[in-house]
C-alpha positions as CSV (number, residue, x, y, z in Angstrom):
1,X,71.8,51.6,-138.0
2,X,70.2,48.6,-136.8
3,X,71.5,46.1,-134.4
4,X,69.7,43.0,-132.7
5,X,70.8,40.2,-130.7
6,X,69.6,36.9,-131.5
7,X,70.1,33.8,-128.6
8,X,69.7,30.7,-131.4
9,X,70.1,26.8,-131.1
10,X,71.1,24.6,-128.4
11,X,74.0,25.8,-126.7
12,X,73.0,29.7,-125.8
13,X,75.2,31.2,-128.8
14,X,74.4,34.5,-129.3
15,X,74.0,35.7,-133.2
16,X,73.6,39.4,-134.4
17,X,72.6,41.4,-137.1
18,X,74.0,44.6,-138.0
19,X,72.4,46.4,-140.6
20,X,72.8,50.0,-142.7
21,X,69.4,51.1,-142.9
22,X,70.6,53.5,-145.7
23,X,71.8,51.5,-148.3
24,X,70.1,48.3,-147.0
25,X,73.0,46.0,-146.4
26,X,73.4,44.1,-143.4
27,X,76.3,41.5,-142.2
28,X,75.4,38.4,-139.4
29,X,78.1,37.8,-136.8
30,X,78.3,34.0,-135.9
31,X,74.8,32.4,-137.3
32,X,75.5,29.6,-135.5
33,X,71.2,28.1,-136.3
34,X,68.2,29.4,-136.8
35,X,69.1,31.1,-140.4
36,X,65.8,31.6,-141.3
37,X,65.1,34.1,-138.6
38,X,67.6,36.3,-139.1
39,X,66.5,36.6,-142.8
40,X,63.2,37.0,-142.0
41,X,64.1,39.6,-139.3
42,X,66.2,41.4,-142.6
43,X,63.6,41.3,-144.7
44,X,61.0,42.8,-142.6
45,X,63.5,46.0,-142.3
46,X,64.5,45.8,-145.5
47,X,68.2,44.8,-145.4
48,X,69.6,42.0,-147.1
49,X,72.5,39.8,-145.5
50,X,75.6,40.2,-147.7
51,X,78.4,39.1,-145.2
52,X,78.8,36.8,-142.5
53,X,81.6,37.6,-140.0
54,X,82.7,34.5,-137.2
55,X,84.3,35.8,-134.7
56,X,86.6,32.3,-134.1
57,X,85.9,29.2,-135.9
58,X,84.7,26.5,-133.1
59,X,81.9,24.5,-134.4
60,X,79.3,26.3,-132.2
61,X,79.9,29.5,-133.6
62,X,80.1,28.5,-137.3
63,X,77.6,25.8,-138.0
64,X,75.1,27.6,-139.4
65,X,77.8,29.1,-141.9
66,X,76.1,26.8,-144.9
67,X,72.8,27.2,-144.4
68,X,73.0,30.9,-144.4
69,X,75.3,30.7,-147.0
70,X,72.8,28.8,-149.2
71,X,69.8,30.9,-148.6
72,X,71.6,34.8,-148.8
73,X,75.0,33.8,-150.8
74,X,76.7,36.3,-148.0
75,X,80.3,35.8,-148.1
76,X,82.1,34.6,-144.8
77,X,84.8,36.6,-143.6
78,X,87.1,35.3,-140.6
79,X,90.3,36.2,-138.9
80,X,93.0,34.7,-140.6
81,X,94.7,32.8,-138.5
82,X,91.2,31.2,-138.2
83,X,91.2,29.9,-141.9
84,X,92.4,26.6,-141.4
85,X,90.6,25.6,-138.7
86,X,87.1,27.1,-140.0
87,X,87.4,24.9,-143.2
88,X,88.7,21.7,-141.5
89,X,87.0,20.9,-138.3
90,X,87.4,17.7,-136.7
91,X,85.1,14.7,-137.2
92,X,84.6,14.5,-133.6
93,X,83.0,18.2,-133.6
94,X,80.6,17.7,-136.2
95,X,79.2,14.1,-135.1
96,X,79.0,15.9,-131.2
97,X,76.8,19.1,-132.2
98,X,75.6,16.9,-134.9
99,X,76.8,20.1,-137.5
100,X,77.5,21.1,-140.9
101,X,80.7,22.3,-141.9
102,X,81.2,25.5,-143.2
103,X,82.5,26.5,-146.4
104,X,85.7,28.2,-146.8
105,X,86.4,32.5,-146.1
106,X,85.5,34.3,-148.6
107,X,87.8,37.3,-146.6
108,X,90.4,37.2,-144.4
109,X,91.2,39.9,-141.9
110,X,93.7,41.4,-139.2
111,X,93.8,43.2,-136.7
112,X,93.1,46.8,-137.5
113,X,91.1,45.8,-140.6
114,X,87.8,47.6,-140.7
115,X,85.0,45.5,-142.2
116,X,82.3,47.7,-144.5
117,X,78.7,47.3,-144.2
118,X,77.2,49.9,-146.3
119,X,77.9,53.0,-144.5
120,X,79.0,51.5,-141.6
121,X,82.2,49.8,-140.5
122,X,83.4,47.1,-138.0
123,X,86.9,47.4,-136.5
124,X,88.6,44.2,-136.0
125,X,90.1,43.8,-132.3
126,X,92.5,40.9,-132.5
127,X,91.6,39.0,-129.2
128,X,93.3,35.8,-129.0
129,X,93.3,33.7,-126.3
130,X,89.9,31.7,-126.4
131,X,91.7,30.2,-130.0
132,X,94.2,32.2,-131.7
133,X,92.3,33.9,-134.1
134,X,89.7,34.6,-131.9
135,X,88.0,39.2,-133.0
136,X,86.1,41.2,-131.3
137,X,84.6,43.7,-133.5
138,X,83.8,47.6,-132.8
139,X,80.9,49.3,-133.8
140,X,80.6,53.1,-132.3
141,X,80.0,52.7,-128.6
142,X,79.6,48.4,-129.5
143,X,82.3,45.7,-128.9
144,X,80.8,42.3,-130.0
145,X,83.4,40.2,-127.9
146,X,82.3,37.0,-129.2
147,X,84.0,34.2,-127.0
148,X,86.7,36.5,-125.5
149,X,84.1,38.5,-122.5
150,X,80.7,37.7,-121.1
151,X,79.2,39.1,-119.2
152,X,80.6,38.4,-115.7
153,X,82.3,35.7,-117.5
154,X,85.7,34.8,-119.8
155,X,86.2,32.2,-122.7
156,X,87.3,28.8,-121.8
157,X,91.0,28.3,-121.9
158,X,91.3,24.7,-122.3
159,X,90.9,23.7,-126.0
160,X,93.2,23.4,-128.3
161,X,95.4,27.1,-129.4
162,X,94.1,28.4,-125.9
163,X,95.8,30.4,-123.2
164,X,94.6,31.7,-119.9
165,X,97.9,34.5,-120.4
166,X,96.8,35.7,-123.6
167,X,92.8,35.5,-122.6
168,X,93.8,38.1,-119.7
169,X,96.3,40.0,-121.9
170,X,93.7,40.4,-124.7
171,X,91.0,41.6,-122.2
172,X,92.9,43.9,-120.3
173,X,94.9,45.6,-122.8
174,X,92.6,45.1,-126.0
175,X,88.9,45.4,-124.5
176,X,89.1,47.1,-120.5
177,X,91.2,50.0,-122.5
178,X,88.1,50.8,-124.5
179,X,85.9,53.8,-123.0
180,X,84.0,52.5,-120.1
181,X,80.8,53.4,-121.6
182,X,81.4,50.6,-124.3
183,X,78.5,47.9,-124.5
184,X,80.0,44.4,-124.3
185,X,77.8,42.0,-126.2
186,X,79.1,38.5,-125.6
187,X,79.0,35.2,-128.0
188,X,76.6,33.5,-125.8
189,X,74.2,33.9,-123.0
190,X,76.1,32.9,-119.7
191,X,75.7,36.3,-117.6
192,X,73.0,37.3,-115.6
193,X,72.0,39.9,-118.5
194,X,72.5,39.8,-122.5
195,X,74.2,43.0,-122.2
196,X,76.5,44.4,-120.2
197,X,79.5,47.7,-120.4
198,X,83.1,47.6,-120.4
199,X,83.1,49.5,-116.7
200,X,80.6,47.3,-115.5
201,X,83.2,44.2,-116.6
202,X,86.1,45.8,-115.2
203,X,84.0,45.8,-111.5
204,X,82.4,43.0,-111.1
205,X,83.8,40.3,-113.6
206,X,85.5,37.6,-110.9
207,X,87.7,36.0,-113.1
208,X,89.6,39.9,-113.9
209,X,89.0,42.3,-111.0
210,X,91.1,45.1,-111.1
């Protein structure tokens, strides 16, 4: 298995690759920019993208949806209460991160779905809050918690389909009941590391001391 984190663009969105070194297939969670070197990261371990997985549609996350789309022909797979809002963004988003819009999903999942990649599979972790179709995805001792966790940090609440109640409720009952030795690895570089553990998130994170 292969995993690597990738800070990309402007606005400190981390991007990942996951990979199946055994059957060569790998899926890219939220390549917001910078396309080109995931693929060339892929190609130098031999994988090639099939699937790319947002973890909520805001502009940030997806706008490198067509451009990856063009050069792998991965299919984009999204939570489906996501669906609309990933295909029809507003105007106002696009002209302010000066963005393409994605295309359509390809998949739609739920929570509990498990998404395939080769040998491997991603649990979805229906986290909504941050928007309302907002996943986190687990991968063995992994959660990718997109815009839901960072590290030391929370989503914003504030934009449209968001709630501070549900944030908390998603974090404390969907992510802090996860074993403590979990990795967290957020959707974009705000914490003091890129990393960081479920037990070290239940400590220290200000906004959700326990």
């Amino acid at each position: 298995m292969i995993v690597r984190q990738f800070e990309v663009g402007n606005y400190m969105v981390f991007s990942y690759l996951i990979g199946d070194g055994k059957t060569g297939e790998a899926l890219v969670i939220d390549p917001a920019d910078e396309a080109q070197q995931l693929i060339e990261f892929a190609d130098q371990h031999g994988l090639k993208i099939t699937s790319i997985l947002n973890t909520h549609a805001h502009i940030d996350h997806i706008m490198g949806n067509a451009q990856m789309v063009r050069l792998t022909g991965a299919k984009i797979i999204i939570h489906e209460a996501e669906s609309y809002s990933l295909h029809h963004p507003s105007s106002g988003s696009l002209s302010l991160f000066q963005a393409e819009p994605s295309p359509p999903a390809d998949v739609l999942v739920k929570d509990g779905d498990v998404i395939p990649i080769g040998e491997l599979g991603l649990k979805v972790i229906h986290t909504p809050g941050h928007s309302p179709g907002g996943i986190s995805l687990q991968l063995d001792d992994m959660v990718f918690t997109g815009d839901t966790l960072f590290v030391g940090g929370v989503g914003r609440t504030d934009l449209p389909g968001g709630s501070w109640e549900t944030l908390e409720s998603s974090i404390r009952h969907r992510l802090f009941t996860l074993p403590d030795e979990t990795a967290v690895l957020p959707g974009h570089n705000y914490g003091s590391t890129p990393t960081s553990t479920i037990h070290i998130e239940k400590l220290t994170n200000p906004h959700l001391r326990l």
